[in-house]
C-alpha positions in Angstrom: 12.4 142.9 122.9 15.5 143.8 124.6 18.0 145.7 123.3 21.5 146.0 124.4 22.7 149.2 123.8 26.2 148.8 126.1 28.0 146.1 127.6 31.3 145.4 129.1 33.2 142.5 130.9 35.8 143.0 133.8 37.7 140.1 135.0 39.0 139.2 138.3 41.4 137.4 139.9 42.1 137.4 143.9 44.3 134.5 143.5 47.4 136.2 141.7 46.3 140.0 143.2 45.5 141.3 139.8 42.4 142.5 137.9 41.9 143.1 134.1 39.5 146.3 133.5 38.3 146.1 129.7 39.1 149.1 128.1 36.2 148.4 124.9 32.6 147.2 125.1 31.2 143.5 124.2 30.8 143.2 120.3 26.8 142.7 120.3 27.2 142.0 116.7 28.7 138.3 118.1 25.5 136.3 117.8 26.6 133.7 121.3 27.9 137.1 123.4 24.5 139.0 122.4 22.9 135.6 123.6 24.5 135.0 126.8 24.3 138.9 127.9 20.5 138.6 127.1 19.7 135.6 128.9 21.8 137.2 132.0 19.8 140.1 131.8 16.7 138.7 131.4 16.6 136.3 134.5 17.9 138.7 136.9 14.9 141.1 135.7 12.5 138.5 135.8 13.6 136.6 139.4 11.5 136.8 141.9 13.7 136.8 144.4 14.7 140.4 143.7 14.3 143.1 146.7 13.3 147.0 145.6 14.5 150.1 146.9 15.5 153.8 146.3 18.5 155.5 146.9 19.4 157.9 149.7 20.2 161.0 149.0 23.7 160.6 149.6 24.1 158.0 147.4 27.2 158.3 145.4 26.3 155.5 142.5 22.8 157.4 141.9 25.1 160.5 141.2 27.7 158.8 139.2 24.6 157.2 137.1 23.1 160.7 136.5 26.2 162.0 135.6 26.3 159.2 133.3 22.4 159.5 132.3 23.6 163.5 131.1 26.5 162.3 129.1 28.7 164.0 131.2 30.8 160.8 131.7 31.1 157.5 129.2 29.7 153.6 129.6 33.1 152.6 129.5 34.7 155.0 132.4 31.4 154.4 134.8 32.0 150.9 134.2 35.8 150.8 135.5 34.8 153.0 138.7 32.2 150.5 139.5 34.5 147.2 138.6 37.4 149.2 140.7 34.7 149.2 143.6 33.9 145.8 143.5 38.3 144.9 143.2 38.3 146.8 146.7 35.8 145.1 148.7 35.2 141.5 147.3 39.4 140.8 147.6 38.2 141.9 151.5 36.2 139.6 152.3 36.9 136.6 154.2 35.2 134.3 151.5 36.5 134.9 148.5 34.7 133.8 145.2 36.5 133.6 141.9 33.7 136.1 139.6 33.9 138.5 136.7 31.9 141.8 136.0 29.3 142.7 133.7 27.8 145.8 133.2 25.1 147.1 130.5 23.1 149.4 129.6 19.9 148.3 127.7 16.0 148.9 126.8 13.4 146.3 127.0 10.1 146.1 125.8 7.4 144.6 129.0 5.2 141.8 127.9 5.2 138.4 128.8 7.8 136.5 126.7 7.2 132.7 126.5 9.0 129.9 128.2 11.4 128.1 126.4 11.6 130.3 123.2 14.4 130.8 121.4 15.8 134.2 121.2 14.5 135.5 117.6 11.1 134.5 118.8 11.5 135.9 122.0 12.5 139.2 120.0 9.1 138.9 117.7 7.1 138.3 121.4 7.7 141.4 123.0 5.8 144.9 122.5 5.1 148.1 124.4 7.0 151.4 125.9 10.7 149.7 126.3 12.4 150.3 129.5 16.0 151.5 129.4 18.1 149.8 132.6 21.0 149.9 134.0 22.5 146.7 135.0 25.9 145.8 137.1 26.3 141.4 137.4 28.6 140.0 139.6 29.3 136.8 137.9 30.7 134.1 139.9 33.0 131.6 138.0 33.4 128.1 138.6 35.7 125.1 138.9 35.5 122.3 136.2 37.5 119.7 134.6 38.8 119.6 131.1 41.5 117.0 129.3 44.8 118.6 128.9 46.7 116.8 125.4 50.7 116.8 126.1 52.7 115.3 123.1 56.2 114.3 125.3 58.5 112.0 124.0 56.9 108.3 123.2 53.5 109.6 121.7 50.3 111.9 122.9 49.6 111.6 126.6 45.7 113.0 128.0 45.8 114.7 131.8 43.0 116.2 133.5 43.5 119.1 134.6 41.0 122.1 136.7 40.0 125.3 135.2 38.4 127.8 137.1 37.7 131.0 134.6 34.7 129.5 133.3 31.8 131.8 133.7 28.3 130.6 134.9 25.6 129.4 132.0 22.9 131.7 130.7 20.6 129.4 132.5 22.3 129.8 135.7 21.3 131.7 138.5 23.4 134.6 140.0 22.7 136.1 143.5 24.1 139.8 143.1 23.4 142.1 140.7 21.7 145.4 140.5 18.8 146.4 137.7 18.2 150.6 138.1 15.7 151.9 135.8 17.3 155.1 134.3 13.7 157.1 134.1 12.3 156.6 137.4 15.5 155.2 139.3 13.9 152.5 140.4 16.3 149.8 141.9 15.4 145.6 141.3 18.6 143.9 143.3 19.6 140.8 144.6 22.4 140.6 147.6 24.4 138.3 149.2 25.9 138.5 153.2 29.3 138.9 153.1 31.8 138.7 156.0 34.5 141.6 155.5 37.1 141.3 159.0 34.3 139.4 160.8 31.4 141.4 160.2 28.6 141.1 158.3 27.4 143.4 155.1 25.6 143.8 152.3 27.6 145.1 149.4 25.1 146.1 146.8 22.9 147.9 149.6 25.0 149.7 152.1 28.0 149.9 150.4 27.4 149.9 146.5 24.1 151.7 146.3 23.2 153.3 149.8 19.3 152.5 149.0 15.9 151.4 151.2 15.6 147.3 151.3 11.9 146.4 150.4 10.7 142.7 150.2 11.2 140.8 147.0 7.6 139.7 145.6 8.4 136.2 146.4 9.2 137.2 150.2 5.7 139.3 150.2 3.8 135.8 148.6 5.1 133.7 151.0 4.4 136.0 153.9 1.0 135.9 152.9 0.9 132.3 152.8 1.8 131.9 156.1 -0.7 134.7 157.7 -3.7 133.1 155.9 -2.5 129.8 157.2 -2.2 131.1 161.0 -5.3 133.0 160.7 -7.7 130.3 159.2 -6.1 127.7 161.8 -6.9 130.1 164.6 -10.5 130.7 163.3 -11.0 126.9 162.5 -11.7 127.4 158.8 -9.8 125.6 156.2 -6.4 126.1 156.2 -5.9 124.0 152.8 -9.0 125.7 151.4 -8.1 129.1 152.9 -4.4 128.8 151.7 -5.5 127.4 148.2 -7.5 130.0 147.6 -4.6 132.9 148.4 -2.4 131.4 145.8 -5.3 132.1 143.7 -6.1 135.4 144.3 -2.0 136.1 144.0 -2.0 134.4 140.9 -5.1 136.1 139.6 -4.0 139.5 140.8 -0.4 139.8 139.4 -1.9 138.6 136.0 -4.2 141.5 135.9 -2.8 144.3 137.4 1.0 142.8 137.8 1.0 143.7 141.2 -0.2 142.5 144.8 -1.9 144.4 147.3 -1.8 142.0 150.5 -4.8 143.1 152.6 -6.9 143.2 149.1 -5.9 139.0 149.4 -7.0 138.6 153.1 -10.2 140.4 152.0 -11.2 137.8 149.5 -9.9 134.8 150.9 -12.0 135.8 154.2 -14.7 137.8 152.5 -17.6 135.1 154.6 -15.4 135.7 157.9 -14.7 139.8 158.5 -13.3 139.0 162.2 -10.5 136.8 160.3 -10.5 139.7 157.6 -9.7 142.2 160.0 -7.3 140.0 162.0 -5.3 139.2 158.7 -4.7 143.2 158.2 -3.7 143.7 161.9 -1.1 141.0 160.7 0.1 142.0 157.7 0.9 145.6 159.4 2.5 143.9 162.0 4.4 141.8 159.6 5.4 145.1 157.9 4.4 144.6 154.7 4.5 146.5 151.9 0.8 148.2 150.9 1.4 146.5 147.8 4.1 145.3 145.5 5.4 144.6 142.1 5.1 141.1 140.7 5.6 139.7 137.2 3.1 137.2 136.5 5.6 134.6 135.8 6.5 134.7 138.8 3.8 134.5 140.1 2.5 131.6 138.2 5.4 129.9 139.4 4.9 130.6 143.3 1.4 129.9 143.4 0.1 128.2 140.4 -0.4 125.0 142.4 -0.6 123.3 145.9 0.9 120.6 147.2 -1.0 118.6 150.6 -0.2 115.7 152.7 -3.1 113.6 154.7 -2.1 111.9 157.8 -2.5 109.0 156.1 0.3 109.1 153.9 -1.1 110.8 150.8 0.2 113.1 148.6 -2.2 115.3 146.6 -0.7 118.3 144.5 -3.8 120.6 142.4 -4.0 123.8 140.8 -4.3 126.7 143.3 -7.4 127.7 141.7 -9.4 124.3 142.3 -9.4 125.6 146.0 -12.2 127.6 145.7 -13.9 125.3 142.5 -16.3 122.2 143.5 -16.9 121.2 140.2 -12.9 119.7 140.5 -12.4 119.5 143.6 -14.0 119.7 147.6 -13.2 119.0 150.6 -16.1 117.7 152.7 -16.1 117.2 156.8 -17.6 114.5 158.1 -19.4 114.6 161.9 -16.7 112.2 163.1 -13.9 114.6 162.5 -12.8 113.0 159.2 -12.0 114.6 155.6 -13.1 113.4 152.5 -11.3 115.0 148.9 -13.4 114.0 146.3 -12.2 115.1 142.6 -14.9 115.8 140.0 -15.2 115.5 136.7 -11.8 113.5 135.6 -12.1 112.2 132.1 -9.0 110.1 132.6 -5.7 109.0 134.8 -2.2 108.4 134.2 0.6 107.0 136.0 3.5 109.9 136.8 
Protein backbone atom coordinates (compact mmCIF):
# COMPACT_ATOMS: atom_id res chain seq x y z
CA UNK A 1 0.00 0.00 0.00
CA UNK A 2 1.34 3.37 -0.36
CA UNK A 3 0.48 6.03 1.69
CA UNK A 4 0.82 9.59 1.04
CA UNK A 5 1.47 11.37 3.99
CA UNK A 6 2.49 15.00 2.14
CA UNK A 7 2.33 16.41 -1.15
CA UNK A 8 2.71 19.63 -2.81
CA UNK A 9 2.66 21.18 -6.39
CA UNK A 10 4.81 24.19 -7.57
CA UNK A 11 4.25 25.67 -10.92
CA UNK A 12 6.45 27.14 -13.38
CA UNK A 13 6.66 29.38 -15.98
CA UNK A 14 9.95 30.58 -17.92
CA UNK A 15 8.00 32.04 -20.49
CA UNK A 16 6.49 35.13 -18.55
CA UNK A 17 9.60 35.07 -15.80
CA UNK A 18 7.33 34.04 -12.96
CA UNK A 19 6.83 31.00 -10.66
CA UNK A 20 3.92 30.22 -8.33
CA UNK A 21 5.24 28.41 -4.97
CA UNK A 22 1.99 26.63 -3.27
CA UNK A 23 1.74 27.78 0.00
CA UNK A 24 -0.73 24.49 1.18
CA UNK A 25 -0.31 20.70 0.48
CA UNK A 26 -2.42 18.52 -2.21
CA UNK A 27 -5.88 17.58 -0.70
CA UNK A 28 -5.31 13.58 -0.67
CA UNK A 29 -8.81 13.38 0.35
CA UNK A 30 -9.56 14.28 -3.73
CA UNK A 31 -9.98 10.68 -4.92
CA UNK A 32 -8.28 11.78 -9.00
CA UNK A 33 -5.23 13.98 -7.12
CA UNK A 34 -4.57 10.87 -4.53
CA UNK A 35 -4.66 8.81 -7.95
CA UNK A 36 -2.40 10.66 -10.08
CA UNK A 37 0.28 11.41 -7.20
CA UNK A 38 0.29 7.56 -6.61
CA UNK A 39 0.72 6.47 -10.02
CA UNK A 40 3.64 9.24 -10.24
CA UNK A 41 5.12 7.80 -7.39
CA UNK A 42 4.82 4.42 -8.04
CA UNK A 43 6.53 4.33 -11.55
CA UNK A 44 9.47 6.35 -10.71
CA UNK A 45 10.03 3.73 -7.71
CA UNK A 46 9.46 0.97 -9.79
CA UNK A 47 11.58 2.13 -13.22
CA UNK A 48 14.36 0.46 -14.00
CA UNK A 49 16.10 2.92 -15.34
CA UNK A 50 16.81 4.50 -11.97
CA UNK A 51 20.70 5.00 -10.89
CA UNK A 52 21.58 4.72 -6.91
CA UNK A 53 23.77 6.63 -4.87
CA UNK A 54 24.67 8.27 -1.45
CA UNK A 55 25.31 11.57 -0.62
CA UNK A 56 28.60 13.30 0.13
CA UNK A 57 29.15 14.62 3.09
CA UNK A 58 28.76 17.96 2.07
CA UNK A 59 25.66 17.58 0.69
CA UNK A 60 23.37 20.34 1.58
CA UNK A 61 19.83 18.61 0.49
CA UNK A 62 20.82 15.43 2.96
CA UNK A 63 21.05 18.23 5.71
CA UNK A 64 18.08 20.15 4.78
CA UNK A 65 16.14 16.55 4.70
CA UNK A 66 17.49 15.74 8.25
CA UNK A 67 16.57 18.80 9.44
CA UNK A 68 13.28 18.05 8.03
CA UNK A 69 13.40 14.18 9.15
CA UNK A 70 13.84 16.03 13.11
CA UNK A 71 10.93 18.27 12.61
CA UNK A 72 13.07 21.06 12.92
CA UNK A 73 11.64 22.49 9.66
CA UNK A 74 7.96 21.85 7.87
CA UNK A 75 6.96 19.79 4.37
CA UNK A 76 5.69 22.84 3.16
CA UNK A 77 9.03 25.25 3.77
CA UNK A 78 11.56 22.32 2.49
CA UNK A 79 9.39 22.14 -0.41
CA UNK A 80 9.65 25.93 -1.48
CA UNK A 81 13.61 25.88 -0.87
CA UNK A 82 13.80 22.93 -3.22
CA UNK A 83 11.11 24.41 -5.91
CA UNK A 84 13.24 27.90 -5.54
CA UNK A 85 16.39 25.66 -6.48
CA UNK A 86 14.99 24.18 -9.37
CA UNK A 87 13.44 28.19 -10.53
CA UNK A 88 17.25 29.04 -10.43
CA UNK A 89 18.81 26.57 -12.58
CA UNK A 90 16.15 25.14 -14.97
CA UNK A 91 15.23 29.12 -16.22
CA UNK A 92 19.44 28.64 -16.96
CA UNK A 93 19.57 26.37 -19.12
CA UNK A 94 19.76 26.71 -22.71
CA UNK A 95 16.75 24.23 -23.33
CA UNK A 96 14.15 25.23 -21.60
CA UNK A 97 11.13 22.86 -20.85
CA UNK A 98 7.77 24.06 -19.67
CA UNK A 99 7.44 21.60 -16.08
CA UNK A 100 5.86 21.84 -12.63
CA UNK A 101 7.03 20.43 -9.23
CA UNK A 102 6.00 17.75 -7.02
CA UNK A 103 7.20 16.89 -3.93
CA UNK A 104 5.89 14.16 -1.21
CA UNK A 105 6.56 12.52 1.41
CA UNK A 106 5.06 8.98 1.69
CA UNK A 107 5.34 5.21 3.09
CA UNK A 108 4.93 2.11 0.98
CA UNK A 109 4.48 -1.22 1.77
CA UNK A 110 7.21 -3.74 -0.65
CA UNK A 111 5.50 -6.61 -2.44
CA UNK A 112 4.82 -7.15 -5.85
CA UNK A 113 1.61 -5.22 -6.87
CA UNK A 114 -0.10 -6.61 -9.99
CA UNK A 115 -0.15 -5.13 -13.45
CA UNK A 116 -2.99 -3.48 -14.48
CA UNK A 117 -4.89 -3.27 -11.11
CA UNK A 118 -6.87 -0.71 -10.18
CA UNK A 119 -5.86 1.37 -7.22
CA UNK A 120 -8.15 -0.18 -4.29
CA UNK A 121 -6.91 -3.50 -5.36
CA UNK A 122 -3.50 -2.41 -5.62
CA UNK A 123 -4.06 -1.00 -1.97
CA UNK A 124 -5.49 -4.73 -0.71
CA UNK A 125 -2.13 -6.31 -2.74
CA UNK A 126 0.46 -4.83 -0.75
CA UNK A 127 1.93 -6.10 2.73
CA UNK A 128 5.16 -5.88 4.74
CA UNK A 129 7.49 -3.23 6.82
CA UNK A 130 6.32 0.08 4.62
CA UNK A 131 9.05 2.33 3.56
CA UNK A 132 8.69 5.99 4.19
CA UNK A 133 10.42 8.17 1.01
CA UNK A 134 11.06 11.24 0.11
CA UNK A 135 10.22 12.14 -3.28
CA UNK A 136 10.97 15.54 -5.48
CA UNK A 137 9.25 15.06 -9.56
CA UNK A 138 10.18 17.35 -12.04
CA UNK A 139 7.13 17.23 -14.23
CA UNK A 140 7.39 18.26 -17.66
CA UNK A 141 4.20 19.74 -19.28
CA UNK A 142 3.15 19.58 -22.65
CA UNK A 143 1.66 21.28 -25.69
CA UNK A 144 -1.94 20.16 -26.93
CA UNK A 145 -4.85 21.37 -28.70
CA UNK A 146 -8.25 22.12 -27.35
CA UNK A 147 -11.41 24.02 -29.10
CA UNK A 148 -11.82 27.49 -27.91
CA UNK A 149 -16.06 28.48 -28.08
CA UNK A 150 -16.31 32.50 -28.85
CA UNK A 151 -19.95 33.69 -29.06
CA UNK A 152 -19.21 37.24 -31.32
CA UNK A 153 -21.79 38.85 -33.05
CA UNK A 154 -23.72 36.44 -35.76
CA UNK A 155 -23.84 33.19 -33.51
CA UNK A 156 -21.15 30.64 -31.71
CA UNK A 157 -17.86 30.43 -33.54
CA UNK A 158 -15.25 27.11 -32.51
CA UNK A 159 -11.16 28.03 -32.77
CA UNK A 160 -8.48 25.82 -31.91
CA UNK A 161 -6.29 27.05 -29.88
CA UNK A 162 -2.67 25.48 -27.97
CA UNK A 163 -2.46 24.97 -24.34
CA UNK A 164 0.63 24.13 -22.81
CA UNK A 165 0.04 23.74 -18.74
CA UNK A 166 -1.13 20.38 -19.12
CA UNK A 167 0.77 18.10 -16.94
CA UNK A 168 1.99 14.60 -18.17
CA UNK A 169 -0.44 11.32 -17.57
CA UNK A 170 -0.09 9.06 -14.59
CA UNK A 171 1.01 6.57 -17.27
CA UNK A 172 3.61 8.77 -18.49
CA UNK A 173 7.12 8.53 -18.09
CA UNK A 174 9.24 11.29 -16.35
CA UNK A 175 13.14 11.39 -16.65
CA UNK A 176 14.05 13.43 -13.36
CA UNK A 177 13.11 12.86 -10.12
CA UNK A 178 14.67 11.83 -6.92
CA UNK A 179 13.25 8.91 -4.41
CA UNK A 180 15.52 9.17 -0.80
CA UNK A 181 14.61 6.65 1.60
CA UNK A 182 14.33 8.62 5.01
CA UNK A 183 15.79 5.55 7.25
CA UNK A 184 18.71 4.48 5.46
CA UNK A 185 19.10 7.60 2.96
CA UNK A 186 19.28 5.64 0.26
CA UNK A 187 18.90 7.61 -3.01
CA UNK A 188 16.79 5.89 -6.34
CA UNK A 189 17.14 8.93 -9.11
CA UNK A 190 16.77 9.43 -12.62
CA UNK A 191 18.68 12.51 -14.51
CA UNK A 192 18.76 14.29 -17.47
CA UNK A 193 22.03 16.28 -19.34
CA UNK A 194 21.37 19.63 -19.34
CA UNK A 195 23.40 22.38 -21.06
CA UNK A 196 23.57 25.48 -18.64
CA UNK A 197 25.95 28.51 -20.81
CA UNK A 198 27.37 25.67 -22.95
CA UNK A 199 28.27 23.15 -20.59
CA UNK A 200 27.06 20.14 -19.65
CA UNK A 201 25.52 18.91 -16.02
CA UNK A 202 23.58 16.87 -14.21
CA UNK A 203 21.21 18.68 -11.92
CA UNK A 204 19.83 16.10 -9.64
CA UNK A 205 23.49 14.72 -9.04
CA UNK A 206 26.02 17.41 -8.81
CA UNK A 207 23.95 20.16 -8.22
CA UNK A 208 20.68 19.12 -6.30
CA UNK A 209 21.94 16.15 -4.31
CA UNK A 210 25.95 16.11 -4.40
CA UNK A 211 25.64 12.09 -4.27
CA UNK A 212 27.88 8.81 -5.88
CA UNK A 213 26.23 7.74 -9.45
CA UNK A 214 25.91 3.87 -9.41
CA UNK A 215 24.34 1.88 -12.46
CA UNK A 216 20.61 1.62 -12.76
CA UNK A 217 19.60 -2.31 -12.64
CA UNK A 218 18.62 -2.08 -16.22
CA UNK A 219 22.27 -0.61 -17.14
CA UNK A 220 23.88 -3.56 -14.92
CA UNK A 221 21.41 -6.38 -17.02
CA UNK A 222 22.33 -5.15 -20.13
CA UNK A 223 26.00 -5.06 -19.32
CA UNK A 224 25.83 -8.45 -18.59
CA UNK A 225 24.17 -9.27 -21.72
CA UNK A 226 26.77 -8.08 -23.63
CA UNK A 227 29.88 -9.72 -21.59
CA UNK A 228 28.26 -13.22 -21.86
CA UNK A 229 27.66 -12.47 -25.53
CA UNK A 230 31.50 -11.45 -26.12
CA UNK A 231 32.75 -14.10 -23.96
CA UNK A 232 30.75 -17.19 -25.38
CA UNK A 233 31.59 -15.83 -29.02
CA UNK A 234 35.23 -15.72 -28.18
CA UNK A 235 35.07 -19.28 -26.63
CA UNK A 236 32.91 -20.65 -29.48
CA UNK A 237 29.93 -21.67 -27.31
CA UNK A 238 26.51 -20.55 -27.89
CA UNK A 239 25.98 -17.16 -27.86
CA UNK A 240 22.04 -17.55 -28.25
CA UNK A 241 22.16 -20.41 -25.69
CA UNK A 242 24.74 -18.62 -23.51
CA UNK A 243 22.79 -15.28 -23.67
CA UNK A 244 19.33 -17.12 -23.18
CA UNK A 245 20.36 -18.62 -20.37
CA UNK A 246 21.67 -15.15 -18.51
CA UNK A 247 18.30 -13.63 -18.88
CA UNK A 248 17.42 -16.60 -16.99
CA UNK A 249 19.45 -16.59 -14.28
CA UNK A 250 18.68 -12.58 -13.92
CA UNK A 251 15.25 -13.32 -14.10
CA UNK A 252 15.44 -16.15 -11.61
CA UNK A 253 17.77 -14.22 -9.31
CA UNK A 254 15.85 -10.86 -8.80
CA UNK A 255 12.65 -13.00 -8.13
CA UNK A 256 14.30 -14.70 -5.25
CA UNK A 257 16.58 -12.55 -3.62
CA UNK A 258 15.50 -9.16 -5.52
CA UNK A 259 18.89 -8.48 -6.32
CA UNK A 260 21.73 -9.47 -8.93
CA UNK A 261 25.16 -10.40 -8.20
CA UNK A 262 26.90 -10.34 -11.73
CA UNK A 263 29.82 -12.78 -11.41
CA UNK A 264 27.25 -15.20 -9.54
CA UNK A 265 25.52 -14.98 -13.43
CA UNK A 266 28.81 -15.66 -15.31
CA UNK A 267 29.31 -18.58 -12.92
CA UNK A 268 26.17 -20.41 -13.98
CA UNK A 269 25.86 -19.50 -17.40
CA UNK A 270 29.61 -20.90 -17.78
CA UNK A 271 29.51 -23.40 -14.89
CA UNK A 272 30.82 -26.48 -17.85
CA UNK A 273 33.52 -23.81 -19.16
CA UNK A 274 35.68 -22.18 -15.87
CA UNK A 275 38.30 -20.55 -18.40
CA UNK A 276 35.05 -18.47 -19.85
CA UNK A 277 33.97 -18.30 -16.05
CA UNK A 278 36.94 -16.73 -15.02
CA UNK A 279 37.31 -14.46 -18.18
CA UNK A 280 33.64 -13.13 -17.58
CA UNK A 281 34.80 -11.85 -13.97
CA UNK A 282 37.98 -10.28 -15.29
CA UNK A 283 35.28 -8.51 -17.41
CA UNK A 284 32.79 -7.51 -15.30
CA UNK A 285 35.67 -5.81 -12.97
CA UNK A 286 36.93 -4.20 -15.90
CA UNK A 287 33.50 -3.07 -16.80
CA UNK A 288 33.27 -1.67 -13.25
CA UNK A 289 30.39 -3.21 -12.11
CA UNK A 290 28.72 -3.16 -9.20
CA UNK A 291 29.33 -6.49 -6.78
CA UNK A 292 25.81 -6.64 -6.97
CA UNK A 293 22.71 -4.56 -7.23
CA UNK A 294 19.10 -3.98 -6.48
CA UNK A 295 16.46 -5.05 -8.87
CA UNK A 296 12.68 -5.38 -8.56
CA UNK A 297 11.51 -8.31 -10.13
CA UNK A 298 9.27 -6.54 -12.47
CA UNK A 299 11.72 -5.26 -13.78
CA UNK A 300 13.32 -7.70 -14.30
CA UNK A 301 10.73 -9.82 -15.87
CA UNK A 302 10.42 -7.14 -18.20
CA UNK A 303 14.32 -7.03 -19.31
CA UNK A 304 14.78 -10.53 -19.51
CA UNK A 305 11.73 -12.49 -19.54
CA UNK A 306 12.16 -13.42 -23.23
CA UNK A 307 14.59 -13.39 -26.27
CA UNK A 308 14.25 -12.32 -29.47
CA UNK A 309 16.77 -14.09 -32.56
CA UNK A 310 17.16 -13.62 -36.13
CA UNK A 311 18.64 -16.56 -38.58
CA UNK A 312 20.47 -15.57 -41.66
CA UNK A 313 17.82 -16.69 -43.35
CA UNK A 314 15.29 -14.24 -42.52
CA UNK A 315 13.56 -15.74 -39.50
CA UNK A 316 12.38 -14.33 -36.58
CA UNK A 317 12.05 -16.47 -33.46
CA UNK A 318 11.19 -14.74 -30.02
CA UNK A 319 11.00 -17.54 -26.71
CA UNK A 320 11.05 -17.33 -23.11
CA UNK A 321 14.52 -16.71 -21.71
CA UNK A 322 14.17 -19.75 -19.64
CA UNK A 323 13.71 -22.26 -22.72
CA UNK A 324 17.47 -21.49 -23.30
CA UNK A 325 18.64 -23.93 -21.01
CA UNK A 326 15.18 -26.41 -21.37
CA UNK A 327 15.24 -29.27 -24.32
CA UNK A 328 12.00 -30.44 -23.66
CA UNK A 329 10.85 -26.83 -25.56
CA UNK A 330 13.35 -25.92 -27.23
CA UNK A 331 17.27 -26.99 -28.71
CA UNK A 332 19.48 -25.94 -30.79
CA UNK A 333 21.39 -28.67 -32.56
CA UNK A 334 24.78 -28.27 -34.81
CA UNK A 335 25.05 -30.05 -37.69
CA UNK A 336 28.84 -31.22 -39.11
CA UNK A 337 28.25 -29.01 -42.07
CA UNK A 338 28.13 -25.88 -40.04
CA UNK A 339 24.34 -25.53 -40.01
CA UNK A 340 21.70 -24.95 -37.07
CA UNK A 341 18.71 -26.63 -36.61
CA UNK A 342 15.84 -25.09 -33.71
CA UNK A 343 13.63 -27.61 -33.19
CA UNK A 344 10.58 -26.76 -30.70
CA UNK A 345 9.13 -29.60 -28.50
CA UNK A 346 6.15 -30.39 -27.29
CA UNK A 347 3.63 -27.60 -28.96
CA UNK A 348 0.01 -28.64 -28.43
CA UNK A 349 -1.03 -25.99 -30.88
CA UNK A 350 -0.24 -22.67 -33.25
CA UNK A 351 -1.81 -19.52 -33.91
CA UNK A 352 -1.42 -16.78 -36.27
CA UNK A 353 0.01 -13.27 -34.42
Amino acid sequence: MLTIRHAILHAFDFDTGAYYLSEHELDMDEKLVKSYVRRHLRRCGASDQNMHGVFAQDSGFAEELGLYLDHRTNFVDLSKQIAEFFWDTLRKCDDLVQADLLVADYEESPDKPRDGASDEELEKSFDGEPVRRFAVVLLPRSQTFMHSIEHPSGGAFNEIVRHDATLPNPSARVNTYVLVDCKTLDIDYSDKLRTVAEAEVWIMQNLLLKCTREPSSREVMQTVQSIVEEVAEAGNVSVVEAVGHAKACMAHSANLEERLVPEQIGREVFEDEPRLAERFEERTREAELPEEVAVRPAAARRLAKSHRIRTDTGVDVVFPSDFSTNPDYLSFEHQEDGTINIVIRNVRSIENR
